[in-house]
N, C-alpha and C positions, 0 to 999 in steps of 0.2 A: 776474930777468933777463927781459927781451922777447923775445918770439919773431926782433922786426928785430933785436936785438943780436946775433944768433945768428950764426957764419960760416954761407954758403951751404951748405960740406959736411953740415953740423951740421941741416939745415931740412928734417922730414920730411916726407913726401904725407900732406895729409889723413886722419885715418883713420874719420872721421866729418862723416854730412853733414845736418843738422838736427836731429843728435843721435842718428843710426840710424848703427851700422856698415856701409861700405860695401858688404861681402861679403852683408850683409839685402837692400841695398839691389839689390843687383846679381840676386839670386835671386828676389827680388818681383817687379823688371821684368822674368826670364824668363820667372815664371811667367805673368804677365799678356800678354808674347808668345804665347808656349803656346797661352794659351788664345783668347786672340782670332784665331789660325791655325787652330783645331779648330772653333770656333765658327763663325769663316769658310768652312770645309770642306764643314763640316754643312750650312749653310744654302742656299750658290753656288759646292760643287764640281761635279765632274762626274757622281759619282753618283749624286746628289741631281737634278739637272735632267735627267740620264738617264732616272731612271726616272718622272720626272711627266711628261718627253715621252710615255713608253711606255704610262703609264695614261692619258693624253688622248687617243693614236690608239685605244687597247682598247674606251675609252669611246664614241666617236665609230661603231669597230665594231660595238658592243652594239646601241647606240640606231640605227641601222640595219637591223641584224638585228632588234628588236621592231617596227622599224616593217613591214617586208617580213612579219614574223610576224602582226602585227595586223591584215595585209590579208587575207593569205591566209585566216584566222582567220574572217572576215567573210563571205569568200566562200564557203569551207563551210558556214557557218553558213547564209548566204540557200539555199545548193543543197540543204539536208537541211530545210529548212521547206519549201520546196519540195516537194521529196517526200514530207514528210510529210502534206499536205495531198491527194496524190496517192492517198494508203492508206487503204480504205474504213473506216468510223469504226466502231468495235466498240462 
């Protein structure tokens, strides 16, 4: 007997779909949801773009601060040759 020969009442849902049970099938494509939501998260949530704003202004403050460091740095340096030269040579 053919599945068309079948009364309509008699005609079940699929229970299989290229030969995977559906309920595999239905749990694969959550997990692959799942993980492309977590993966998305990781990459371009809020967190994440949080805190590399936050290490870009820190960074931006560092390298500021070495450079004001590096002057000042120089400038003591010229004033104590300076003086150094000032002190009779033993």
């Amino acid at each position: 007997m053919d599945r068309v020969d079948l009364p309509e009442e008699k005609r079940a849902l699929p229970t299989a779909l290229f030969g995977l049970p559906l309920g595999r099938i239905a749990i694969a494509f959550a997990a692959v949801v799942a993980l492309g939501v977590y993966v998305g998260i990781l990459l371009f949530g809020p967190n994440s773009l949080t805190v590399l704003l936050g290490l870009e202004e820190q960074r931006s403050i560092y390298e500021s601060r070495i450079r004001s460091l590096k002057a000042e740095n120089a400038a003591l340096q010229k004033e104590y040759f300076e003086l150094k030269q000032l002190e009779p040579e033993q």
